[in-house]
Backbone as CSV, one residue per row, in Angstrom:
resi,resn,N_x,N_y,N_z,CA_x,CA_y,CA_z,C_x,C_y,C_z
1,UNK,11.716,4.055,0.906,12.572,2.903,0.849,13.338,2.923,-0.474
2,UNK,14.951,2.770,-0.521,15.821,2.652,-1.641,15.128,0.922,-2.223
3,UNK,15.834,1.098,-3.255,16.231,0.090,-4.016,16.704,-0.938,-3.569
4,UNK,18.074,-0.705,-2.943,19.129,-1.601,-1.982,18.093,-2.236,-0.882
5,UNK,17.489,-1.405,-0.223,16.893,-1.520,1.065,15.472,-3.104,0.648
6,UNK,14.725,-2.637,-0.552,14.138,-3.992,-1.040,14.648,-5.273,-1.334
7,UNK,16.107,-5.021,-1.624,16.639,-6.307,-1.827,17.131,-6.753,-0.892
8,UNK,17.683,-5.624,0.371,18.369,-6.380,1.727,17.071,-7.175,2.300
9,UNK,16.152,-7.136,1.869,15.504,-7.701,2.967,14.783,-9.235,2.376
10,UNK,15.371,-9.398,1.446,15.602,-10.816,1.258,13.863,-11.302,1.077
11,UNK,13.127,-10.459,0.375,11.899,-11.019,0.194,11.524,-11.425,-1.611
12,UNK,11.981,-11.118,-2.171,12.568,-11.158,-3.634,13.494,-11.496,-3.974
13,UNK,13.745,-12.677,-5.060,15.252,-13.238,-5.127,15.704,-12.176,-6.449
14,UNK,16.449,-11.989,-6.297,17.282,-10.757,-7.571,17.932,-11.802,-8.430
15,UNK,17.121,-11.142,-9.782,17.406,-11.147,-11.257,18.557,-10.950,-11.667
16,UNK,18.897,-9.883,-11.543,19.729,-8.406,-12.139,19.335,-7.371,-11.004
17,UNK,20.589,-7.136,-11.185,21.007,-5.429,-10.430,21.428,-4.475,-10.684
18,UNK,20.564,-3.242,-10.627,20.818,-2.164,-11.604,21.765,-1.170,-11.269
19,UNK,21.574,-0.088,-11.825,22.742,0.923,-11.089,21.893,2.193,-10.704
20,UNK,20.788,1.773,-10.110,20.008,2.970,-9.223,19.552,1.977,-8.014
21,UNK,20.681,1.776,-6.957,19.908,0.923,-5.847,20.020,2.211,-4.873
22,UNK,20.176,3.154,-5.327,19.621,4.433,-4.279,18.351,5.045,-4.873
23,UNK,17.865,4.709,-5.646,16.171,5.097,-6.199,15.538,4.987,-5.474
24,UNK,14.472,5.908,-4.899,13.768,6.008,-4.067,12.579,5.011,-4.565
25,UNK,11.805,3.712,-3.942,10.902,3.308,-4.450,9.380,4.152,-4.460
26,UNK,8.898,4.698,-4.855,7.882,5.461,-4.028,6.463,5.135,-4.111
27,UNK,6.182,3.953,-4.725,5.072,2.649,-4.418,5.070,1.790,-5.203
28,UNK,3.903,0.488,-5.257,3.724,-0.315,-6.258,2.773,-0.403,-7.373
29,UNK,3.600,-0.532,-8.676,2.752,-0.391,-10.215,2.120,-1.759,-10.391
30,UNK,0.866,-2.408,-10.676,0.948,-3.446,-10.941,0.214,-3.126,-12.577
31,UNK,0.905,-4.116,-13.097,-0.107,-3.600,-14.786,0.741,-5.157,-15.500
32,UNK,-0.266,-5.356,-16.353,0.458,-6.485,-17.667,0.176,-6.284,-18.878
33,UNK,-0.316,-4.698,-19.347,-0.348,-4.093,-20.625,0.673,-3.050,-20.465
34,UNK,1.335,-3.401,-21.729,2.744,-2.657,-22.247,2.075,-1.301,-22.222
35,UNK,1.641,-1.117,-23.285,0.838,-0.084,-23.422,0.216,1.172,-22.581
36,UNK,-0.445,0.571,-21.589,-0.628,1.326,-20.172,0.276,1.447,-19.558
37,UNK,0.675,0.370,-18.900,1.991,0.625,-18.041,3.072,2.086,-18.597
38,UNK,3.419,2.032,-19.721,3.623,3.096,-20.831,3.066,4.381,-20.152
39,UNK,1.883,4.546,-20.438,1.171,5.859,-19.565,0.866,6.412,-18.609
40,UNK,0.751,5.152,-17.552,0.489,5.013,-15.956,1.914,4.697,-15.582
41,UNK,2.613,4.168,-15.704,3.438,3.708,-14.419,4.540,5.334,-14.390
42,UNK,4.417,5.641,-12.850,5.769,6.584,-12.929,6.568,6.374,-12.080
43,UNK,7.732,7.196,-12.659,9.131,7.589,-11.917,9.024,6.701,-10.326
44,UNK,9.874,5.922,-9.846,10.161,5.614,-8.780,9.403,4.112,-8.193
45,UNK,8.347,4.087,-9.244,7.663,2.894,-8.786,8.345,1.745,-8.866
46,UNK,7.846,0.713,-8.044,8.113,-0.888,-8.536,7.145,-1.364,-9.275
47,UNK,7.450,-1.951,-10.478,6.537,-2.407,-11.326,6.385,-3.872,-11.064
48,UNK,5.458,-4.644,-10.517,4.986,-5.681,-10.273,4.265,-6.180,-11.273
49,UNK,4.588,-7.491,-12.241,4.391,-7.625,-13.510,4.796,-9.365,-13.857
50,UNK,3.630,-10.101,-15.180,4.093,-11.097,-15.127,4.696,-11.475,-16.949
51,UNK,4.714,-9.653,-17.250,5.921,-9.777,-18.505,7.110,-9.891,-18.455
52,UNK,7.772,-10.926,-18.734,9.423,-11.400,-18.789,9.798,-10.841,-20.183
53,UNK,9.432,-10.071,-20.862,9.998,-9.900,-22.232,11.223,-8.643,-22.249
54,UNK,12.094,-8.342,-23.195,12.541,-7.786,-23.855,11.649,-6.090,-23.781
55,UNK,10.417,-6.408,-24.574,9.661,-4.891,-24.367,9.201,-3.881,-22.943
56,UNK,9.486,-4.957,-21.978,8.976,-4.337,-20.666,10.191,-4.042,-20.042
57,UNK,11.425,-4.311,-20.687,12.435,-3.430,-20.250,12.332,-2.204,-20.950
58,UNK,11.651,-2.334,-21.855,11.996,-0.556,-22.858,11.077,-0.035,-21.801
59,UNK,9.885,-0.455,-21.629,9.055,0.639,-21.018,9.190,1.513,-19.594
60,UNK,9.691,-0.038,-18.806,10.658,0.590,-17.059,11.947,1.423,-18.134
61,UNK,12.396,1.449,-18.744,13.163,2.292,-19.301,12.804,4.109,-19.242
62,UNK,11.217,3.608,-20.595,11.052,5.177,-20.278,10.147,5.731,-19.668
63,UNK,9.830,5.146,-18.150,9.258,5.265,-17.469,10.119,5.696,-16.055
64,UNK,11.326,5.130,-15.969,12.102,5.799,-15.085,11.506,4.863,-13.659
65,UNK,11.255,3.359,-13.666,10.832,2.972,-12.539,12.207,2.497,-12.084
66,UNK,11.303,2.259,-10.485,12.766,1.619,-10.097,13.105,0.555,-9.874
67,UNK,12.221,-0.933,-10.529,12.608,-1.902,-10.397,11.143,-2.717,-10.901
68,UNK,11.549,-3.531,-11.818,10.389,-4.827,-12.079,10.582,-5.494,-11.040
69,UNK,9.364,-6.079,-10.934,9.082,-7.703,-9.830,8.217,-8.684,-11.037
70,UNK,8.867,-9.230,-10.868,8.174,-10.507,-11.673,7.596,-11.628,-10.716
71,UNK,6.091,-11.524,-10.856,5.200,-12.320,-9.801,5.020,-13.752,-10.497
72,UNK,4.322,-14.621,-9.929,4.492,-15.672,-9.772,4.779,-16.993,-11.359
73,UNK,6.243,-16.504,-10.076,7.387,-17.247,-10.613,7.973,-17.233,-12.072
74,UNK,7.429,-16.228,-12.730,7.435,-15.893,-14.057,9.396,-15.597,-14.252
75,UNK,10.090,-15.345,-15.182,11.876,-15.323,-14.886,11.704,-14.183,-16.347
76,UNK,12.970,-13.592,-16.669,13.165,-12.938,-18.103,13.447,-14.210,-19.111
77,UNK,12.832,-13.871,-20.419,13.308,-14.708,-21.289,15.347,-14.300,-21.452
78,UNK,15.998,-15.515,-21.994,16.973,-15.362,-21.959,17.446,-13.950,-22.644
79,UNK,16.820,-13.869,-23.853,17.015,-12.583,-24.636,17.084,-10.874,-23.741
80,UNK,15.777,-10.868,-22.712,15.164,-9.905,-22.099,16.306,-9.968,-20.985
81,UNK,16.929,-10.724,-20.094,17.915,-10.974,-19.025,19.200,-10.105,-19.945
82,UNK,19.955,-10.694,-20.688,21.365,-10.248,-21.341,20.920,-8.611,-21.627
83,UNK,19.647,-8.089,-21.462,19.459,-6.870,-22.243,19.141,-6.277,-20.657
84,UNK,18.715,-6.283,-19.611,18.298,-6.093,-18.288,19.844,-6.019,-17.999
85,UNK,20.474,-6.788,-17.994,21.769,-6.605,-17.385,22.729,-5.604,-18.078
86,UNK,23.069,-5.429,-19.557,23.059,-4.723,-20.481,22.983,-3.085,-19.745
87,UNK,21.679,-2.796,-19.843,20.928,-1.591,-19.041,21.415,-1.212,-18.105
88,UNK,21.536,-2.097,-17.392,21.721,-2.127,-15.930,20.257,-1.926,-15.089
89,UNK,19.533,-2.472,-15.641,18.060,-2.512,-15.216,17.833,-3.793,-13.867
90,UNK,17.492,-3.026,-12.547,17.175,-3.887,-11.478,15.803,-5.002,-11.496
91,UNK,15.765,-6.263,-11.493,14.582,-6.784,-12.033,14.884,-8.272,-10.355
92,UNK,13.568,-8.232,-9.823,13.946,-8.797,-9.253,12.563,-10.225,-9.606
93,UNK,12.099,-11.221,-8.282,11.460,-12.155,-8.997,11.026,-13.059,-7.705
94,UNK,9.779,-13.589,-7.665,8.736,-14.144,-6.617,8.018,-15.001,-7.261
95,UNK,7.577,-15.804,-6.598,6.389,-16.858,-6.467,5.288,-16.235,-6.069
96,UNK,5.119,-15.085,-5.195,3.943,-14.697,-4.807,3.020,-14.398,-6.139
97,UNK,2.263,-14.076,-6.224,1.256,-13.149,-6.661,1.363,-11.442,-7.119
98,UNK,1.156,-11.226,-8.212,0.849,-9.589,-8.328,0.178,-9.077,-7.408
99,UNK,-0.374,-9.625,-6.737,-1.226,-8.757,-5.529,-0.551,-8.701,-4.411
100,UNK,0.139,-10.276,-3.956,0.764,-10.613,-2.874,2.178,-9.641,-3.037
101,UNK,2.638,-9.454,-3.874,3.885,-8.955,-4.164,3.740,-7.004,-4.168
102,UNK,2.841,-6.800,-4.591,2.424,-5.273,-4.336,1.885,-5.049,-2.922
103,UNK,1.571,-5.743,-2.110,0.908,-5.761,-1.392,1.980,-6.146,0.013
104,UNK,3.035,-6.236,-0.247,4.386,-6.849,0.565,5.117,-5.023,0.465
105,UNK,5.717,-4.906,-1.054,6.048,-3.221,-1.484,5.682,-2.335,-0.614
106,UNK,3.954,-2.701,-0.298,3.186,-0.841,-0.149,3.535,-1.161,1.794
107,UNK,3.489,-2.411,2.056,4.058,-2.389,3.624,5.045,-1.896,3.695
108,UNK,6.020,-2.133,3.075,7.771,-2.023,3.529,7.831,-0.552,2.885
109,UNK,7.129,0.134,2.434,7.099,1.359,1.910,7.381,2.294,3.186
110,UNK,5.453,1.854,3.905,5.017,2.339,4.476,5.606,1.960,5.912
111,UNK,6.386,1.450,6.188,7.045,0.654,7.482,5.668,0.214,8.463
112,UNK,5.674,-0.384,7.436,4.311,-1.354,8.217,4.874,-3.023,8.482
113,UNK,4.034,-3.790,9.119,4.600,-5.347,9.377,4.231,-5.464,8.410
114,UNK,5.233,-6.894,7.747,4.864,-7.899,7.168,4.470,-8.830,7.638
115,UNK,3.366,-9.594,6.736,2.711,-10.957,7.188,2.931,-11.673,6.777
């Protein structure tokens, strides 16, 4: 599943929109240490996360993911948004849950139903 293809389907309200909506997603990261996420998260993932900062754009940076989700209901601080858009970093944003929200990803991955 692209990039584009997560947002057509209208289950995540979009943040910011980046300039890789042909990135292949190729599953879901969930983590809320900078640090790890840093070491673990790779190339292509969606990072499902309830850091809004500034620093968790550097890290989907050099990590090469293909899109934050910001779970429940968490938004970018204003600072972290002007710098996401900046980037051109795709960041999108839910009420669900880090679990509920990774757990939505690994369906639509896998062309499985949603519930």
């Amino acid at each position: 599943m692209k990039v584009q293809e997560l947002i057509d389907k209208n289950i995540f309200q979009v943040v910011t929109i980046g300039d890789n909506l042909d990135q292949d997603i190729t599953k879901p990261f969930c983590c809320d240490l900078l640090s790890f996420a840093m070491s673990k998260a790779t190339a292509g993932a969606a990072w499902i996360t309830v850091m809004g900062n500034i620093n968790t754009l550097a890290v989907a940076t050099l990590t090469d993911i293909s899109c934050i989700i910001l779970a429940h209901g968490v938004m970018l601080d204003s600072v972290a948004l002007e710098k996401a858009k900046v980037e051109n970093i795709t960041v999108l944003c839910t009420e669900l849950s880090i679990f509920d929200a990774a757990y939505k990803v690994h369906k639509l991955i896998n062309d499985e139903t949603i519930l």
